[in-house]
Steps between C-alpha positions, in 0.01 A plus 500: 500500500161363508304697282182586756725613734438863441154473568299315844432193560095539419590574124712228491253251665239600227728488208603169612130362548389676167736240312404191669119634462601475121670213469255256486324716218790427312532129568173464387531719158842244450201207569298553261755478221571092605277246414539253782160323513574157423246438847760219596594661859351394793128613556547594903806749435250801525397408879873525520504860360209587714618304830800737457317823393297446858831424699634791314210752671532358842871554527436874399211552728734373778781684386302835460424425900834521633617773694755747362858528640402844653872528688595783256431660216748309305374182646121596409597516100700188543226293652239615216700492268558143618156385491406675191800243301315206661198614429620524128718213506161246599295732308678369160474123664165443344580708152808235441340202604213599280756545227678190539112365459453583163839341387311150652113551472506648145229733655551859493255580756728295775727821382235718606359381854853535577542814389221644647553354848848656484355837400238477774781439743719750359207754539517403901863614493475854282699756672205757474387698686191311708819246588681783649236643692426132646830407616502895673217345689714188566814730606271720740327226659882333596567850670696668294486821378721441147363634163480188269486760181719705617748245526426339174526884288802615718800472249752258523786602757875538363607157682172339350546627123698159411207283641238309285145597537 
């Protein structure tokens, strides 16, 4: 049985975000332990990392204008729960590409603009509660009178409980 399905979707959405928040704190402590700066990689690769970090915020700023699935409740938590993995997902584009820059710059800063253009764009897809509140806006303005939050705390139903959040 998963193991957040005795709880709602919102904790589970935040637990989930607090780890990939963390992760690239940890890829960097593991980064400082190599010594990779023999210089010989190629000197553009960091427009690469930053190319990508600003591709990265434009997909979530597109992304965080979508509408919402507002057809049920069910459908509501699906379709933000959608958009808040592929908000992640090209969140951590820019973290790994700046990662994969280190191992050919020999810079450790290449690391970091990486890193922090994935934590700016993870900070664009934080479940909190300003998010919520916005996409409520987004949900009344399409006409429909569904509860975003309430949807997202209301626990799992018994035919859901084998789902993944």
């Amino acid at each position: 049985m998963n193991r957040f399905a005795s709880g709602n979707a919102l904790a589970a959405l935040q637990g989930i975000y607090a780890f990939f928040v963390g992760a690239p704190f940890l890829y960097l402590y593991g980064l400082t332990f190599l010594d990779n700066t023999d210089g010989s990689g190629p000197d553009w690769f960091p427009i690469v990392v930053g190319a990508v970090g600003v591709w990265a915020l434009a997909v979530i700023l597109w992304v965080r204008r979508r509408p919402l699935d507002t057809t049920s409740l069910k459908a509501l938590v699906a379709s933000y729960r959608g958009m808040f993995y592929l908000g992640i997902g090209v969140a951590e584009v820019p973290v790994l590409v700046g990662f994969a820059g280190f191992f050919l710059t020999g810079e450790l800063w290449t690391y970091l603009l990486g890193m922090t253009l994935g934590l700016l764009a993870l900070v664009l897809v934080a479940p909190t509660r300003a998010d919520i509140e916005r996409r409520q806006q987004q949900i009344a303005a399409q006409g429909s009178s569904l509860s975003l939050l309430e949807a997202l705390m209301a626990p799992p139903s018994r035919d859901s409980r084998d789902e993944a959040f």
